[in-house]
N, C-alpha and C positions, 0 to 999 in steps of 0.2 A: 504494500500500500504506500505510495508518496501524498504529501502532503507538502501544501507550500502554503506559506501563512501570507498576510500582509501587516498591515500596522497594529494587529494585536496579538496575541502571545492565545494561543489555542490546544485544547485538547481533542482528540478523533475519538468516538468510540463504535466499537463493533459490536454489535446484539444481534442472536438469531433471532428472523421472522415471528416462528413459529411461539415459542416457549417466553421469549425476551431475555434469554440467558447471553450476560456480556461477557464477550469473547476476548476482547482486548483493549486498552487505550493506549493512545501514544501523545505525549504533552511536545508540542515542537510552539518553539521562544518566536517572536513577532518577527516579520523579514527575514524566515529561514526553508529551508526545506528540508526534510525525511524522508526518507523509506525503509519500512519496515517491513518483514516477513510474515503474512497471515496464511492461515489453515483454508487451504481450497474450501469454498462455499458462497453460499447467495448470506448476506447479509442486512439489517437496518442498520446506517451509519444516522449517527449524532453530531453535532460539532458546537462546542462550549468556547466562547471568543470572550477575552476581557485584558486588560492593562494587568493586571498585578497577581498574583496566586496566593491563595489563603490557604489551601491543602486541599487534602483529600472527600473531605466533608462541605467545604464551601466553595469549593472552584475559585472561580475569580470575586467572588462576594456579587453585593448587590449590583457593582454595574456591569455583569456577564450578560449575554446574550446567548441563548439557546435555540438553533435549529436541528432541524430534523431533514435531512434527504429524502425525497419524495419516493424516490424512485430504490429498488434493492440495486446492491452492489453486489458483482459479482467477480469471484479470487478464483482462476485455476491455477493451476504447477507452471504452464507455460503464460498466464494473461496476468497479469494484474490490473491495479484499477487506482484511482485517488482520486483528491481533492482540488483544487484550485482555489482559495481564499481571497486573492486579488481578484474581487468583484467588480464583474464590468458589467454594461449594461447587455452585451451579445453574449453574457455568460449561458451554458448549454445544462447546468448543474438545477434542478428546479430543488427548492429549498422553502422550507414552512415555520414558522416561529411554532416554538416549543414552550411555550409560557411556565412548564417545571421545570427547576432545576433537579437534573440528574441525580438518580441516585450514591452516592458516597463509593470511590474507587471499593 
């Protein structure tokens, strides 16, 4: 999974469809990129954006922003897949505000 942030400091999270059981997160700092290794499968991605980190129980505190990826993701052995955070208006990623914050890593 790559992940490329813009001017906020963000966490990715991975959940199965079915059950909601989270698979993974990866926290990448504001103006950076990642790529990590994920377990082939269709996924719901998350993505928690905010200036400062409070931990594992409060993300970025109150001025976080939480969406949700509309669409599932999907990891094979030979495909991967990610994010783009630098939001443009011709971006291809459709995304939904999440009005809760995430459950605690």
């Amino acid at each position: 999974m790559a992940v490329t942030t813009s001017n906020a400091n963000a966490v990715v999270q991975l959940f199965e469809p079915r059950s909601g059981r989270h698979v993974i997160s990866v926290y990448v700092r504001k103006n950076d990129h990642a790529t990590v290794a994920v377990p082939p499968g269709t996924y719901q991605m998350k993505v928690a954006e905010g200036q400062r980190w409070y931990g594992q129980k409060a993300f970025f505190g109150f001025s976080a922003t939480y969406e949700t990826v509309t669409l599932p993701m999907t990891f094979t052995r030979g495909r991967g897949n990610g994010i783009d955070l630098r939001r443009r208006p011709d971006g291809t990623l459709p995304m939904r505000p999440n009005w809760r914050a995430p459950s605690p890593i």
